[in-house]
N, C-alpha and C positions, 0 to 999 in steps of 0.2 A: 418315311413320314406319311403314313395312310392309316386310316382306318377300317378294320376289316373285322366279321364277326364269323363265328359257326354254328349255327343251328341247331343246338342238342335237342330238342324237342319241340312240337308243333301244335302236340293237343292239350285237350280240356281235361279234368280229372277225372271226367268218365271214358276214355279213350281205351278202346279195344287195338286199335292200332299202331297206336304213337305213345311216345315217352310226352309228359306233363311240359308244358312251355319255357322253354330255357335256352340262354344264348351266351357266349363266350366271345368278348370282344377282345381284341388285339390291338395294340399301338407299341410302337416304339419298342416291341418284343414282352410288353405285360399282358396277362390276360386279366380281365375283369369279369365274373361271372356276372348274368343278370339272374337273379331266381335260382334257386336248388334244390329241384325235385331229388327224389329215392327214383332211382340208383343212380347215382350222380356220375360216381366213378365209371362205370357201363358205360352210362352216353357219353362220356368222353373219351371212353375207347374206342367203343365204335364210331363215333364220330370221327376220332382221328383218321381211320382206318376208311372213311371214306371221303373226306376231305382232303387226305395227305396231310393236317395240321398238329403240331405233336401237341396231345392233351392230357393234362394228369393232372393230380392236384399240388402235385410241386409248385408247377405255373402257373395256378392261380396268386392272383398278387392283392385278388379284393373279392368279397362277395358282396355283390350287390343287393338286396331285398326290398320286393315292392310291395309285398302286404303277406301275413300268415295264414291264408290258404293253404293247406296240406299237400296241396299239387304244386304247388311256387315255393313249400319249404321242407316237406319231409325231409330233405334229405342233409339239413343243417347238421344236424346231430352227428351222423357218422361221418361227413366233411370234418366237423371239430374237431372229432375222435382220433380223425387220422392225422388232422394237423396236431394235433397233442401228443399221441403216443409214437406216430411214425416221423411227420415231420418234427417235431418238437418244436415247433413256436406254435405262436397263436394265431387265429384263422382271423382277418381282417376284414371286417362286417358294417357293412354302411347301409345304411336306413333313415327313415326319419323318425324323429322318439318318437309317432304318433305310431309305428311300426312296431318300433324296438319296445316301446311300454309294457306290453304283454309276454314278449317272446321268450322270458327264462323264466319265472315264476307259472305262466297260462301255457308254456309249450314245452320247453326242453327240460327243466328244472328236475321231473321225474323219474328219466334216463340220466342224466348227465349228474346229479349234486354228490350224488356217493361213492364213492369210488373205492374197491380195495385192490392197493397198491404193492400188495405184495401175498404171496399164497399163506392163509392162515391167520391173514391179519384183519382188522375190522375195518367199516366203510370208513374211509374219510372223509367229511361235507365238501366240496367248493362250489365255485360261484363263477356266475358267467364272465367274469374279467379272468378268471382259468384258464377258460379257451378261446377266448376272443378277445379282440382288440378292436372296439368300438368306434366309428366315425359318426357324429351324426349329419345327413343330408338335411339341406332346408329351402323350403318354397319362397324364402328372400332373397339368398343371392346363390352362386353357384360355388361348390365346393371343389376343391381342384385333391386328385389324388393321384399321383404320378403323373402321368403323362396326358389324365382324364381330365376333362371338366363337365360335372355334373350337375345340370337343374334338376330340381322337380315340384310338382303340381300336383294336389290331390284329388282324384278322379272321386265319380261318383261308385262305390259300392259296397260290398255289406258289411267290410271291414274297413279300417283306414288302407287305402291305395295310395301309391304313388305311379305316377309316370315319370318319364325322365327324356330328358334334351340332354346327350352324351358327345362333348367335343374332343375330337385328338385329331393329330396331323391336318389341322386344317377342315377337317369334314365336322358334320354333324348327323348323331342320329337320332330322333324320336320315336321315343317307344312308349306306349297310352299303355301297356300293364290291364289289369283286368277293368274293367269300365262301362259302364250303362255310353249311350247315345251323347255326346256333350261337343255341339261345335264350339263353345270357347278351349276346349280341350284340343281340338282336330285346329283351330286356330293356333293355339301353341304348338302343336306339335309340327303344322307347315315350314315353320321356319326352317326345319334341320330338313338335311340334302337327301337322307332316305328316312320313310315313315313307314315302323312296324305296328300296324293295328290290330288287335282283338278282333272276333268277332264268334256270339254266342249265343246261345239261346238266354230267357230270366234274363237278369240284370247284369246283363252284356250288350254286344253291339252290335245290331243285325246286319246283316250284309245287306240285303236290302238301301238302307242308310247309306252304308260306305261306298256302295253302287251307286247311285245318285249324286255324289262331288263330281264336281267338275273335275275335264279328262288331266287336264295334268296333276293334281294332286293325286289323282287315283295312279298317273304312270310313275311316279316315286313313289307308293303306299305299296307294303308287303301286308300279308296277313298271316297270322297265328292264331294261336287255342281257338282252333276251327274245329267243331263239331265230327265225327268218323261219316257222317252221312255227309258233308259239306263235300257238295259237287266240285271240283278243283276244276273240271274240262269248261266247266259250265262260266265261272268266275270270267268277271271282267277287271279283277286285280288282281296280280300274280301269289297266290298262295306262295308263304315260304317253302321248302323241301329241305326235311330232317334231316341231318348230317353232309350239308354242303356249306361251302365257303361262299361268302356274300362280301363286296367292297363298297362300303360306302358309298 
């Protein structure tokens, strides 16, 4: 009964170094994706592979999505794909509509609606209930999805964001998702036992700021989509490190 995550990537979507920010949470033996950059499948190999934790997309049991930035979702599409053609069910996608409104018509709908399904034969249309099975998350109360219990709250940036306060086995985790500067956000988000934050250049959240809370929020605060110049030696919060195991 614990909570536990793995770090599939760290950076921002201009990262020369790092895979696009993304984290694979554990309970009760389900894993919950947060975010799903391209190449999905990759960073969960090698994550595995450096974690010790077995990752595939078999064991995904939910994907979580916090807003359609191209570095928080390239990599929906051929997750679908695989859950369609290899696994044969459908990829389980939790969002809030203010997320999901756009995402098959304005994102995947161009790749995914046609399909030919056999050599010789012509497209066939479908639709995003094809390969997903839709939950939606909501900023009133919290939604429970296996062994998860999910808040969320919408962050300030350029698209609709969500953060999230993620319960299993007793722990909690908050995770702020991409975000300009918002202490009523960093107010929600103290409540849970560990706090993953952002921090970025533009309409993100300086380190600067995150430096400056008081020491104990900062000794439960991780950081992610940290910039490839972001000093790690230098940080007076522990940057997260791609492909290791984290325990609530």
């Amino acid at each position: 009964m614990s909570l536990s995550f793995v770090t599939l990537g760290v950076g921002d979507a201009f990262s020369a170094l790092h895979y696009s920010s993304c984290l694979a949470l554990e309970a009760e033996g389900q894993v919950l994706l947060l975010d799903c950059p391209h190449p999905i499948r990759k960073m969960m190999r090698e994550a595995s592979l450096s974690s010790g934790v077995e990752l595939d997309a078999d064991r995904v049991s939910g994907l979580v999505l916090t807003h359609l930035h191209a570095d928080h979702s390239s990599g929906v599409e051929g997750l679908g794909y695989f859950s369609f053609f290899v696994l044969k069910r459908k990829l389980r996608l939790l969002a809030h509509p203010d997320v999901t409104r756009r995402l098959w018509e304005g994102h995947l709908a161009a790749g995914m609606e046609d399909l030919i399904r056999k050599p010789g034969g012509e497209p066939e249309r479908h639709g995003f209930e094809d390969y997903f099975e839709p939950l939606a998350l909501s900023t009133e109360a919290p939604v429970q999805f296996g062994p998860f219990s999910i808040e969320s709250r919408m962050t300030y940036h350029h698209v609709p964001t969500t953060a999230l306060r993620i319960r299993a086995g007793g722990r909690c985790l908050g995770y702020s998702a991409d975000t300009a500067y918002d202490e009523g956000l960093i107010s929600w988000l103290s409540e849970a036992d560990l706090v993953v934050h952002e921090t970025n250049y533009g309409v993100h959240t300086p380190y600067a700021k995150l430096a400056a809370l008081p020491a104990p929020l900062r000794a439960k605060m991780r950081l992610i989509h940290y910039p490839d110049d972001f000093d790690l030696q230098a940080s007076n919060i522990e940057p997260l490190a791609q492909g290791r195991r984290y325990t609530v």
